[in-house]
NUTIFI-985404 format. One line per 3 residues: number of its first residue (from 0); their letters; for each residue x, y, z of N, C-alpha, C. Coordinates in pm, whole numbers, plus 50000, padded with zeros to 5 digits. Example, Ala and Ser with C-alpha at 12.3 -4.5 7.8 and 13.67 -1.06 7.14 Angstrom:
<pts>
0) as) 51319,49431,50780,51230,49550,50780,51320,49670,50780 | 51285,49775,50708,51367,49894,50714,51290,50003,50787
</pts>
This chain:
<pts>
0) xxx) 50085,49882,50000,50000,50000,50000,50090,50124,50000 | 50083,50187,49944,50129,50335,49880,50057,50410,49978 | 50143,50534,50022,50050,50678,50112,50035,50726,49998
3) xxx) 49864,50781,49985,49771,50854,49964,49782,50966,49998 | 49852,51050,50091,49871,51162,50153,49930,51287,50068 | 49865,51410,50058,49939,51502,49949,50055,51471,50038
6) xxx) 50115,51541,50130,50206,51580,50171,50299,51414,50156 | 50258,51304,50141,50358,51241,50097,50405,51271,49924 | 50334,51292,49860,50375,51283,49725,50463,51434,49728
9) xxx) 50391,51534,49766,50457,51657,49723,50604,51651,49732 | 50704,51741,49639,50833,51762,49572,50894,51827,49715 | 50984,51829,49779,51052,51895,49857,51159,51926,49832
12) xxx) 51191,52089,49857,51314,52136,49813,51333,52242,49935 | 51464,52154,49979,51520,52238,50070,51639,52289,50076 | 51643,52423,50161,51800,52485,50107,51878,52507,50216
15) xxx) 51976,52565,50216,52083,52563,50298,52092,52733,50340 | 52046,52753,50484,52092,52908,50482,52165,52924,50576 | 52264,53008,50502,52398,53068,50612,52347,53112,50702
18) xxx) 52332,53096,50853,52320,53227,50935,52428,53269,51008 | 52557,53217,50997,52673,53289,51020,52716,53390,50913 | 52638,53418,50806,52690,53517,50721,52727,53622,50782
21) xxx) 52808,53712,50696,52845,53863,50741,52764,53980,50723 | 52695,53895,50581,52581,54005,50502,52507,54017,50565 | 52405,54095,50635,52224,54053,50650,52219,53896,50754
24) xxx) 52328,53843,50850,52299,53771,50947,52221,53689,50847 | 52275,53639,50771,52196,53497,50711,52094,53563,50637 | 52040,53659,50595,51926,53628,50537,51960,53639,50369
27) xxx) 52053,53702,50335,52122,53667,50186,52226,53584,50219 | 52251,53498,50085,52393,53427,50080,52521,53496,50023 | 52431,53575,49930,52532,53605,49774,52481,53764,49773
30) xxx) 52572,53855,49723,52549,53958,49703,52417,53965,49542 | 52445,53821,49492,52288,53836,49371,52148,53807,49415 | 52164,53721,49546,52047,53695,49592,51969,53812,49672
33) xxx) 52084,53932,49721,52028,54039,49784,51973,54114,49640 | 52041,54100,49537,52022,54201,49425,51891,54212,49324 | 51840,54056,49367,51750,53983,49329,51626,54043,49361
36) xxx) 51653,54053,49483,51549,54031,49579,51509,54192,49618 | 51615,54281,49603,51537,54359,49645,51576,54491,49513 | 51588,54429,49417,51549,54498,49302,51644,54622,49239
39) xxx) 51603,54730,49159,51666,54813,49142,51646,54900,49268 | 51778,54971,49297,51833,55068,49391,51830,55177,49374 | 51795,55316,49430,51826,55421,49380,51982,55473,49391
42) xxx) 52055,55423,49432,52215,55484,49388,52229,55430,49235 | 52202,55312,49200,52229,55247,49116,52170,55304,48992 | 52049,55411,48945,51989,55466,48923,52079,55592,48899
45) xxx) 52123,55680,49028,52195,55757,49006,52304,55768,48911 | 52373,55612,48948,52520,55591,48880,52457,55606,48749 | 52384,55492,48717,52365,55542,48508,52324,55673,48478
48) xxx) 52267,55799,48545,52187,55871,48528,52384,55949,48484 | 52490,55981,48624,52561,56049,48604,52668,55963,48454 | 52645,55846,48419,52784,55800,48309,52688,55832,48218
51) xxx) 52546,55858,48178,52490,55916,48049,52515,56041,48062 | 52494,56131,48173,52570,56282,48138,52679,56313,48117 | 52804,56173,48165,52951,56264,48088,52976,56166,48000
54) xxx) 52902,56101,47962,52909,56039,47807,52841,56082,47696 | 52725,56173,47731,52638,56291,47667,52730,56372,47656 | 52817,56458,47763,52878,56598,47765,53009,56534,47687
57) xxx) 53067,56449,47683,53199,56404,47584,53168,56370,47460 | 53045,56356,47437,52993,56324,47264,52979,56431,47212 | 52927,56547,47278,52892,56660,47221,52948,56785,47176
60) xxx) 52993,56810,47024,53131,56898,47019,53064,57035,47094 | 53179,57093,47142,53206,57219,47222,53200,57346,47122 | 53116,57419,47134,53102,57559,47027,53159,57678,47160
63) xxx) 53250,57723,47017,53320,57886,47059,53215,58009,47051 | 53179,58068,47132,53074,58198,47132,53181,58303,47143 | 53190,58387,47007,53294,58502,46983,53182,58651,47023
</pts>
């Protein structure tokens, strides 16, 4: 006789979490799983905002006003 029981059939996947980490006391492993998880950043935002303005201001030739 076979269990009938969901909870016997269901897939189990279990993971391994650091809680001696340094990061976040265990609650990330990896600096991608924090990156993951909590999405775009506003510094990170900032940073592209300032390398399109001096990659804008270095594309753009410089005019002489006589």
């Amino acid at each position: 006789i076979l269990n009938q029981k969901r909870s016997h059939r269901e897939q189990i996947e279990l993971r391994f979490i650091d809680t001696s980490s340094k990061f976040g006391h265990g609650r990330f492993q990896t600096h991608e799983e924090k990156r993951i998880f909590m999405g775009p950043l506003k510094k990170h935002r900032l940073q592209e905002e300032q390398q399109l303005t001096t990659t804008a201001a270095a594309t753009t030739p410089q005019t002489k006003s006589s």
